[in-house]
Structures are given as structure tokens and as C-alpha cells.
C-alpha positions in Angstrom: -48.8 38.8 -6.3 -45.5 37.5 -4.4 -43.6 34.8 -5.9 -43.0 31.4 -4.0 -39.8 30.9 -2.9 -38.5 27.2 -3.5 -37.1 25.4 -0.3 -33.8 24.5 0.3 -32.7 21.0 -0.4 -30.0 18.4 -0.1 -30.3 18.0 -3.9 -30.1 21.6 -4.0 -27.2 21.7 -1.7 -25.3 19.6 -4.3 -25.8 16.4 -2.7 -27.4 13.2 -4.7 -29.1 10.5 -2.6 -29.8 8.6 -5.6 -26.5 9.1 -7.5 -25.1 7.6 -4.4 -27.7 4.7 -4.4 -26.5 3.7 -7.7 -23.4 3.6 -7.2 -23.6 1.3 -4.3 -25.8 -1.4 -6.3 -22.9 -1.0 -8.6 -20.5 -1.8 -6.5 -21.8 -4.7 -4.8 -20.8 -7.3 -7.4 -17.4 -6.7 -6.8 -17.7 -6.6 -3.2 -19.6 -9.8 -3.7 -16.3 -11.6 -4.7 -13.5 -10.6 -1.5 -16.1 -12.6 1.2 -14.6 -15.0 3.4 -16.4 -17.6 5.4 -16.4 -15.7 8.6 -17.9 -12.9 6.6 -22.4 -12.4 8.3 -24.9 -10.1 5.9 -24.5 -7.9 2.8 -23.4 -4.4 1.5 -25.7 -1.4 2.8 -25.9 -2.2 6.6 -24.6 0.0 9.0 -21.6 -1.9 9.9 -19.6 -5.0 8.1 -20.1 -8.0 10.2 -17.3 -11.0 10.6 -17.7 -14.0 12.9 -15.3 -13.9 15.5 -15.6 -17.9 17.0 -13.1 -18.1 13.5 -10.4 -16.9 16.2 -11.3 -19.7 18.5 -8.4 -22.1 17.1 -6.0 -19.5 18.2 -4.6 -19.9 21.5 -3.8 -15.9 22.3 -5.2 -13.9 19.4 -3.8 -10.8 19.0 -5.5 -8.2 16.6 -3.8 -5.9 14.6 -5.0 -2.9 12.9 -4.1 -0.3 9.8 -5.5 2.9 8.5 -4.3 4.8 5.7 -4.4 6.5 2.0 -2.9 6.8 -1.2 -1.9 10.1 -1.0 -1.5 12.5 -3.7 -1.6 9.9 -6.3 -5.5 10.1 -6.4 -4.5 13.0 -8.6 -2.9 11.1 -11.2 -5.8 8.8 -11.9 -8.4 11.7 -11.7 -6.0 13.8 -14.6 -6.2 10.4 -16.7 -9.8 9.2 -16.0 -8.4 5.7 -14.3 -10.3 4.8 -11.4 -10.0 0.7 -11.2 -6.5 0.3 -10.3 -6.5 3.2 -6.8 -8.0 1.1 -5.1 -5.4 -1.8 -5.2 -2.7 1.0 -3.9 -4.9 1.4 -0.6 -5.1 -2.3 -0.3 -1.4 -2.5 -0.5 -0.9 0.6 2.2 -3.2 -1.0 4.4 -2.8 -4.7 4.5 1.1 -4.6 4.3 1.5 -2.8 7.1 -0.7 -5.4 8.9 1.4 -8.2 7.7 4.4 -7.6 9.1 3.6 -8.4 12.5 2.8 -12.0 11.0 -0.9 -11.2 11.0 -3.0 -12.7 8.7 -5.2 -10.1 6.9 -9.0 -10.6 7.7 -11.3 -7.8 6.6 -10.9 -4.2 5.5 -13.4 -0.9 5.1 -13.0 1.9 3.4 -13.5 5.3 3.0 -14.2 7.7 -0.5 -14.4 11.2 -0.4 -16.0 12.8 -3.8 -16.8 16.2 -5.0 -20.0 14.5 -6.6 -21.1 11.2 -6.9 -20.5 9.4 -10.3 -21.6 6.0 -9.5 -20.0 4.7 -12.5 -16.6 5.8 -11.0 -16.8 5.3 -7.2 -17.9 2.0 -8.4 -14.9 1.5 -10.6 -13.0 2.9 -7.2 -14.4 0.2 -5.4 -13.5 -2.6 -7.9 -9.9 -1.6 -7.6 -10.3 -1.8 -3.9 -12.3 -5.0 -4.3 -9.2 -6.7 -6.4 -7.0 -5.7 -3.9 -8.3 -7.6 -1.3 -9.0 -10.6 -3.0 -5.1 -10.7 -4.1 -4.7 -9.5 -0.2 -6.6 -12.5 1.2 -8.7 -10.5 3.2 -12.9 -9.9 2.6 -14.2 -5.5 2.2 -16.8 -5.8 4.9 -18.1 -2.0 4.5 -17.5 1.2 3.8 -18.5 4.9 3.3 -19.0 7.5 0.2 -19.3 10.9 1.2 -20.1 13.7 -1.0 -18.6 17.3 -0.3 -20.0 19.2 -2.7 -18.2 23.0 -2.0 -15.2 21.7 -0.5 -14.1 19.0 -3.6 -14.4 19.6 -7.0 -17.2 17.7 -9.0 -14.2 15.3 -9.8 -11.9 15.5 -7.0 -12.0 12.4 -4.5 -10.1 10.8 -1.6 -9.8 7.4 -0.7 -9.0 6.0 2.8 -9.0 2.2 4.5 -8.6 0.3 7.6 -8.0 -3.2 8.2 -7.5 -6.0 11.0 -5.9 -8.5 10.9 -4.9 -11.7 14.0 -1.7 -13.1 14.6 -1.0 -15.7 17.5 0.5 -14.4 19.7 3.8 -16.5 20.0 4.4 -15.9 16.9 4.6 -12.2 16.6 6.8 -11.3 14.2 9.2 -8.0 15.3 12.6 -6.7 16.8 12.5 -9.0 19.6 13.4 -12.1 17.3 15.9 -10.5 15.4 19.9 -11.5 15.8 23.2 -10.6 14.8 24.0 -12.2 11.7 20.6 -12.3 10.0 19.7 -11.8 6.8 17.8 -9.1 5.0 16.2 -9.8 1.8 14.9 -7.3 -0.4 11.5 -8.0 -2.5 11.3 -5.8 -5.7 8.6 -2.8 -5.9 6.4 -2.5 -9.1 7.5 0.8 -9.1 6.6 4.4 -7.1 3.9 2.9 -5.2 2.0 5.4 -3.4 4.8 7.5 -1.2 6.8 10.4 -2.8 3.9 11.3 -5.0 4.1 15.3 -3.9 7.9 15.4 -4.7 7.2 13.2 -8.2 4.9 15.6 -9.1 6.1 18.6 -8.4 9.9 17.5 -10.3 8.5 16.3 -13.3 5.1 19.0 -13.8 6.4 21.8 -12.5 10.5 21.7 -12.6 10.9 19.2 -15.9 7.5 20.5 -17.4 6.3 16.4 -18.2 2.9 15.4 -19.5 1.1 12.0 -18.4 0.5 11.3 -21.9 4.1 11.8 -22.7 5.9 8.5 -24.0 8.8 8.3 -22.0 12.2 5.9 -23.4 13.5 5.0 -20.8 10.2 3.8 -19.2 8.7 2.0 -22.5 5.6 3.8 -21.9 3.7 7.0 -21.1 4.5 8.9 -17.7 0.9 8.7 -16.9 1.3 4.6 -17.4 4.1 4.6 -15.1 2.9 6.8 -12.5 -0.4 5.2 -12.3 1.1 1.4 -11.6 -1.0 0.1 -9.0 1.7 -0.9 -5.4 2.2 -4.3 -5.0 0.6 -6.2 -2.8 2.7 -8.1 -0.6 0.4 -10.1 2.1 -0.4 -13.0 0.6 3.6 -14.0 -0.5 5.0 -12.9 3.1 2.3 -15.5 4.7 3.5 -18.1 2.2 7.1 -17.1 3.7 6.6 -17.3 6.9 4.8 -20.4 6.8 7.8 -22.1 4.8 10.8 -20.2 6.4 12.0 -19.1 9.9 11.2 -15.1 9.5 12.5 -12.5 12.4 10.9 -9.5 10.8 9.3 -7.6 8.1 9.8 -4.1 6.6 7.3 -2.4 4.3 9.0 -0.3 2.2 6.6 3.1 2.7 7.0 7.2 3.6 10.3 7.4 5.1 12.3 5.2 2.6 14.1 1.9 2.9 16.6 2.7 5.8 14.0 4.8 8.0 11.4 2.2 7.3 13.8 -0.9 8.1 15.0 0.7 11.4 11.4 0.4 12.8 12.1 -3.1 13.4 15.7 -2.9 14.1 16.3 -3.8 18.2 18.3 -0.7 19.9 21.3 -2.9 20.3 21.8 -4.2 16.2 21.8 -2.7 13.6 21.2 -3.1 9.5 23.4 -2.6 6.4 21.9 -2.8 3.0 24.4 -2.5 0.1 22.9 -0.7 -3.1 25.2 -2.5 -5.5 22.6 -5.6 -4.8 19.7 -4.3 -7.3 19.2 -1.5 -9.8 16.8 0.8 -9.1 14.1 1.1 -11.7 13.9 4.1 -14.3 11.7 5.8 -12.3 13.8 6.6 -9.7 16.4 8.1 -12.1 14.3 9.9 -13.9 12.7 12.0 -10.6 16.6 12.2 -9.6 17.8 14.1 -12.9 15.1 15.8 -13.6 14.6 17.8 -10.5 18.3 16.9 -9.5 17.4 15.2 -6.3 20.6 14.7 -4.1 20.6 10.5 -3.5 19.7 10.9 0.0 16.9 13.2 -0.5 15.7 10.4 -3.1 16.2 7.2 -0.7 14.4 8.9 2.4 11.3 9.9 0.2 10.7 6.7 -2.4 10.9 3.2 -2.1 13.8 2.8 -4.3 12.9 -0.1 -6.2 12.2 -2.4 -2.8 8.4 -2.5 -1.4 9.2 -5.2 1.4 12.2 -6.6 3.5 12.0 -9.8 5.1 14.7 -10.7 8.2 15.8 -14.0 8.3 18.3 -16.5 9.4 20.8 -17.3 7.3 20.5 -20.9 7.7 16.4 -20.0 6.5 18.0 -17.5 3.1 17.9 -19.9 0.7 14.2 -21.4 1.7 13.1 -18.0 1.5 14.3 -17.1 -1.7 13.1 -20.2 -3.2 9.8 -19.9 -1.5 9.4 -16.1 -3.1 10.3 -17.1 -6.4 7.9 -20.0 -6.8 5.2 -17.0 -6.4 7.1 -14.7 -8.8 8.4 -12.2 -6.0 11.7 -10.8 -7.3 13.9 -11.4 -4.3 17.8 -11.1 -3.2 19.9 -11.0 -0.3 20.6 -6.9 0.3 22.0 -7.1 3.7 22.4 -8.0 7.2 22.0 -7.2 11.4 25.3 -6.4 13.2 26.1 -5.6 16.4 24.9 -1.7 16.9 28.2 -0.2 17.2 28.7 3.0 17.0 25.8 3.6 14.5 23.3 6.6 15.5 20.6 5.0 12.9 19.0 1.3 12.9 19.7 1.1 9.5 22.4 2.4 6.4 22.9 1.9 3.0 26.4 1.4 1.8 27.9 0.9 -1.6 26.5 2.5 -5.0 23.4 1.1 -6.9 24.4 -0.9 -9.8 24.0 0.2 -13.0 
């Protein structure tokens, strides 16, 4: 008597239907809570819907769009088990950039890649994510879990977004409006955020040998605490801004470092000096800097540096601005200004030493 052979199945393959299931009804409370007005039909369709006539009060809409990740800091909250903060770092990648055209953020997807579905955690993910865009101002329309079972381990995951946002067009934010003699003001980071993660990493596991559940001094807490901080999110403060000051530009403060970041919005003709001695740069950035002694330069075109967003402004607008941003509790200072191009090669420089 031959013995049946069972069929193949996606189950079998290692991927869960239900699991997945679940972990959308989980997650649709907290998606529940980012919709805007403009915002047609619930979580599960096959695409997020948003009412365009909304753009009708705009004389020359123009749309701008973001995509991006976190990086390798997915690994950090996977070694501690954290999944409800993540998301708030794609928010931040995503919407920031959209921002600094002027553009008001207005809706977002995203994108999670697991090994397996754990409901429990992609909703937690999605929470984070969910958070995000509420303190982003924009609604989560949508988005996609995928499970690769064989090419992610049962805890490894991914997370990916894209937003859009609409600006009128007169009042495009960008190179073209900036002069000699503005003003750039810096607006304090909450820390790494998510760039740098592959260098952090690799100093302070493999060359210093660290522990995430190690209580660092000069941090006040555990590297794992630190490393984990979720970016700030910048969107809703640099609207505020712009609606109460005259602003030229914005800068976010990503890959690349400050001065590679800030010449993407320099003109060819001007260009930027930021003085270090204007701030401190958190503990942080020391500690990655002795521990894997990281030349300075190495350190300022990889992480942020302790400033997440620049604003260019007038100077007859500084003092608005820096009122404005600290009504809403944004840590902000004057850190340089646009000459005349010179005989600079680069859009931007720093000068001076960091204070200590």
C-alpha cells in the first residue's frame, strides 16, 4: 500500500494568511486615529483613497512626493524587542523630506517586510508609524505586509514609506529664494536618528565591544535606550514657521551630514557657513568618535551632529523664527549664514570647533 503524499501549501511554504489577517484587524485602531477629512473608505482595500477637490482652494497645486526607510536601525529594535517607536523614524524620513519644499504633508503608505508574521508586532510597527503621522499631520491611507519566509529570519523585518504632500506653487520653498546675507538656523536633533546606523554599529559592537543593555554615563541611560530614540519629527513646527516667518529654505538634516545636506538647497552662486562653536553636539556623537576614533570629518558627513533641520531665513525674519520655534519646544539657534560663493568648491562648510 503506497503512502499519500501531502500537497504543497502556502502554509507549508511558511506563509500565514491568517497570522497576517490578525495583524491587520490589530492594526486598524491605530490607523483609525491619523484620518483627515479628505481621507474616502477603510483599512483592507486595495488602495488608500483621499479626496482630491481638498486641492481645489489652491491656485497651482504642486505635489510632492517621498519614499524611504530606516535603515539598519530596524536591527536595534528587533535585538531589544521594541517595535512601537520604528515606525515614528520612517515618519520622520519620509515627511521631512516633503516639507522642505513648503508642502503640507497629506497622506502616507507604507511598506513591512517580515520573516513571519507576528500580528502582535507588525501591529505594534504600525502604531509607531500611526503616531508618527498624527504628530506629522498627515493621515496612513494603506499599506503592505509581506512575508518572506526563506529570505528573512522568523524575526527580521523591514520597513519602508511614501508620502505626498501639496504646496502652492508660489510659494515653493528652495534655492531660488535664497540671498546673500540670510540666515541659517539650526533646530536640535533628538539624537542619531536613523542615518549613520551601519558605522554606529559597527564602532560600538564590533570595535568598542558595547551591549544595548549596557548603562552608559555619559548618556544617563542604556545604549540600547539611546540608540533606539525615535527621529524627530519636524513637519508640523516648520509649517507653523513658515506660516509666521519669511522662510527661503529648508534642510533636513539626513545621510550625507549637515554641510552635504545644506548644500542641496544652496544656489550655485552663494554659499553657507555654519560655525560649530554655536551648539554642543550631544553625547552620542562623542562617544561613536572615541570609541572607533572617527576623524571629525568622517563623523559630520555620516551623522546628523546634533541638528535634524535647518531653516534659511532673512535676517530681518531671525528673531520671529526663533520665537515662533520655541513657543513649540523646538530647540533653535542662529548657526550661520549665505555669502557670496567665492572661491568655495562646496555649497556649504563648517568652521570653528563645537563647544564643549
Amino acid at each position: 500500500m503506497t503512502e499519500k503524499t501531502t500537497g504543497a501549501s502556502y502554509a507549508a511554504a511558511g506563509v500565514d494568511i491568517e497570522a497576517g489577517d490578525r495583524a491587520v484587524e490589530l492594526m486598524k485602531e491605530w490607523v483609525k486615529k491619523t484620518q483627515r477629512p479628505e481621507v474616502l473608505g477603510g483599512l483592507g482595500g486595495f488602495a488608500g483613497l483621499f479626496d482630491a477637490s481638498a486641492l481645489k482652494r489652491y491656485e497651482r497645486p504642486l505635489l510632492a512626493s517621498a519614499t524611504d526607510g530606516v535603515g539598519t536601525k530596524v536591527d536595534i529594535a528587533r535585538q531589544l524587542g521594541v517595535y512601537d517607536t520604528i515606525g515614528h523614524d520612517l515618519v520622520a524620513m519620509v515627511m521631512d523630506d516633503i516639507v522642505v519644499c513648503g508642502a503640507e504633508p497629506l497622506f502616507m503608505t507604507d511598506y513591512i517586510c517580515v520573516g513571519k508574521v507576528h500580528p502582535e508586532r507588525v501591529a505594534a510597527i504600525v502604531k509607531g508609524i500611526a503616531e508618527g503621522c498624527v504628530l506629522a499631520g498627515c493621515a496612513l491611507v494603506g499599506g503592505e505586509t509581506a512575508e518572506h519566509p526563506g529570505l528573512l529570519g522568523p524575526d527580521d523585518f523591514d520597513v519602508a514609506g511614501a508620502g505626498t504632500g501639496v504646496v502652492e506653487y508660489d510659494r515653493l520653498l528652495g534655492a531660488d529664494r535664497i540671498r546673500t546675507g540670510d540666515a541659517v538656523i539650526a533646530m536640535a536633533s533628538s539624537g542619531l536618528h536613523s542615518n549613520g546606523y551601519s558605522l554606529v554599529r559597527h564602532v560600538l559592537f564590533d570595535r568598542a565591544g558595547m551591549s544595548l543593555d549596557q548603562h552608559v554615563e555619559e548618556l544617563g541611560r542604556t545604549l540600547g535606550e539611546e540608540l533606539l530614540e525615535p527621529t524627530k519629527i519636524y513637519s508640523l513646527d516648520c509649517m507653523a514657521l513658515t506660516r509666521t516667518a519669511e522662510v527661503h529654505a529648508y534642510s533636513h538634516i539626513t545621510g550625507g551630514g549637515l554641510a552635504a545636506n545644506l548644500a542641496r538647497v544652496i544656489p550655485d552662486h552663494l554659499h553657507a557657513t555654519v560655525d560649530r562653536s554655536t551648539w554642543t553636539p550631544g553625547a552620542i556623537f562623542d562617544l561613536v568618535g572615541k570609541a572607533g576614533q572617527v576623524e571629525q570629518l568622517e563623523l559630520e558627513k555620516t551623522l546628523n551632529m546634533g541638528v535634524g533641520m535647518m531653516a534659511v531665513v532673512p535676517q530681518e525674519s531671525v528673531d520671529v523664527a526663533l520665537t515662533a520655534l520655541a513657543d513649540r519646544g523646538v530647540d533653535a539657534w542662529v548657526a550661520g549664514e549665505i555669502l557670496d560663493r567665492g572661491d568655495h568648491a562646496e555649497g556649504a562648510t563648517l568652521t570653528g570647533s563645537y563647544e564643549a
